[in-house]
N, C-alpha and C positions, 0 to 999 in steps of 0.2 A: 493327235497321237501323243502317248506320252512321252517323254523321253528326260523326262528328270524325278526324283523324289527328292522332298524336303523334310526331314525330321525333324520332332523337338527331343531333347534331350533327357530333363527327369520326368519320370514317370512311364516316359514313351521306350527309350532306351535302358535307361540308366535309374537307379532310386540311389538316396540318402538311407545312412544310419546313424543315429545315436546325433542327428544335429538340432533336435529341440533347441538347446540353452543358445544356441546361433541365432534361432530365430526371434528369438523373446529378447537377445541383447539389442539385435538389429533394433527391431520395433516400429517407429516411424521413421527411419534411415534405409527402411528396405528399397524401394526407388532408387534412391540416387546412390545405392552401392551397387543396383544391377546395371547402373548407365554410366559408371564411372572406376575409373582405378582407385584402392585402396587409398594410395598417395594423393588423389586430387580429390578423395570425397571432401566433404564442408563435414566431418564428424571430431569429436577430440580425440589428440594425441591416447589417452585413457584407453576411449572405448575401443580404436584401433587396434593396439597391445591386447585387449581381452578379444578380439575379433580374430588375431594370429594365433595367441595360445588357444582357446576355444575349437579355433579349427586343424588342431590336431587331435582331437577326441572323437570328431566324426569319419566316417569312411562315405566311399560313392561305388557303385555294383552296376555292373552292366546285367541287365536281366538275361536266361539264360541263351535267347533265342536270337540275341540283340547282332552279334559279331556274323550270325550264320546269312540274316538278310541282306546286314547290308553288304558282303561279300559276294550273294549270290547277285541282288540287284545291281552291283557294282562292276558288274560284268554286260551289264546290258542298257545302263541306265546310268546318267550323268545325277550325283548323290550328293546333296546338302544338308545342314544342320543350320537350325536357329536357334538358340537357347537363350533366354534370360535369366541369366549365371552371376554371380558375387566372381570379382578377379581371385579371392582365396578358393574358392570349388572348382574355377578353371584350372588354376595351377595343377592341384590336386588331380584333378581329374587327367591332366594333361603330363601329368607323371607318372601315374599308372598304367592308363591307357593310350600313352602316343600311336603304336600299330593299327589300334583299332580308328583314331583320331585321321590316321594318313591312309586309312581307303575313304575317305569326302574328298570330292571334290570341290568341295571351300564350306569353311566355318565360321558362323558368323553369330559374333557372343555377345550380347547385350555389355557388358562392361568394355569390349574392346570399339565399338560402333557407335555408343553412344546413345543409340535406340533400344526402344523395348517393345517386346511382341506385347501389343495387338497393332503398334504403328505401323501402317502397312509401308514404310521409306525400309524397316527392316527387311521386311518382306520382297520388295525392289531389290534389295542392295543384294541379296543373296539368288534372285532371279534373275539380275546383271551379270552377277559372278557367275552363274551356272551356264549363262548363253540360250537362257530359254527364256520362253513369253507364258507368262499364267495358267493359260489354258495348254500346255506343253508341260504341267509341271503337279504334282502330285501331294500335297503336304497330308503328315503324318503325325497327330497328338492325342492327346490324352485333354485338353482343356479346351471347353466349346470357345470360349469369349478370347481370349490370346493365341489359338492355334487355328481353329476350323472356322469361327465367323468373318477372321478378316481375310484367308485365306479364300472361301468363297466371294468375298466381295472383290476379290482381286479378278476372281475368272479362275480360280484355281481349282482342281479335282480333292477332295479329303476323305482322310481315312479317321475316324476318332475310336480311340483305343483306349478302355476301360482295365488298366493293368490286372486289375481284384479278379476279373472273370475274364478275361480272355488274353491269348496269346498272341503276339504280332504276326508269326508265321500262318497263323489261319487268316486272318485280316489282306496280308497281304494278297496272299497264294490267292482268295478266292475272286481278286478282281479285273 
């Protein structure tokens, strides 16, 4: 029986705009700034400073159907988040959107844990937090190899959701 969902966050929920030049600065420091705070990455003094200014040029959107689910699921259904997030798109994200952030019932962010999806210890740490076991538990993305194949190797049920052509609201609703 189910009784939890787990989402990921961009793509599935939420999209980026206008963060190109982020990602090109990043470059080979992408890893260890989605498993680490800003202040503890191994990156220069430099590229940090261009990584704070920089990430005021981008914004983050929750897609339109995003707030409607998880409220209704929310109601019936014990609700998680896993994201592999930079600590600058968390903040961001966590300044816009706190209301919608505090109907989860826990969040669990690659830069604050330490891990990064497809690690299935990520996957645990947010299945501990939730009070459910695998097969009690639902994940929801958008990326086969970091959301939906380690999710199945856990014993999990999945949803993969292809933003370009379909809506999460018919995904969900028809299962």
């Amino acid at each position: 029986m189910t009784k939890a969902y787990i989402f990921d966050l961009f793509g599935t929920l939420a999209y980026y705009t206008n963060g190109k030049e982020i990602k090109e600065l990043v470059g080979e420091d992408h890893e260890r700034l989605l498993v680490s705070t800003l202040e503890d990455a191994n990156i220069s003094e430099k590229k940090k400073k261009k990584l704070i200014h920089l990430s005021r040029d981008y914004d983050v959107h929750l897609y339109d159907d995003s707030e409607e689910i998880i409220e209704s699921l929310g109601k019936k259904f014990r609700i998680g988040m896993i994201t592999n997030i930079y600590e600058l798109s968390a903040i961001k994200f966590e300044e816009k959107y706190t209301s919608f952030l505090n109907k989860f019932d826990t969040l669990t962010f690659s830069c604050d844990v330490g891990l990064m999806k497809p690690d299935h210890r990520i996957f645990n740490y947010t299945l501990t937090n939730l009070l459910v076991k695998p097969e009690e538990a639902v994940m929801v993305g958008d990326n086969t190899k970091r959301d939906i194949i380690p999710a199945k190797e856990l014993g999990m049920k999945t949803i993969f959701i292809d933003r370009e052509k379909q809506r999460l609201e018919e995904l969900i609703w028809q299962k």
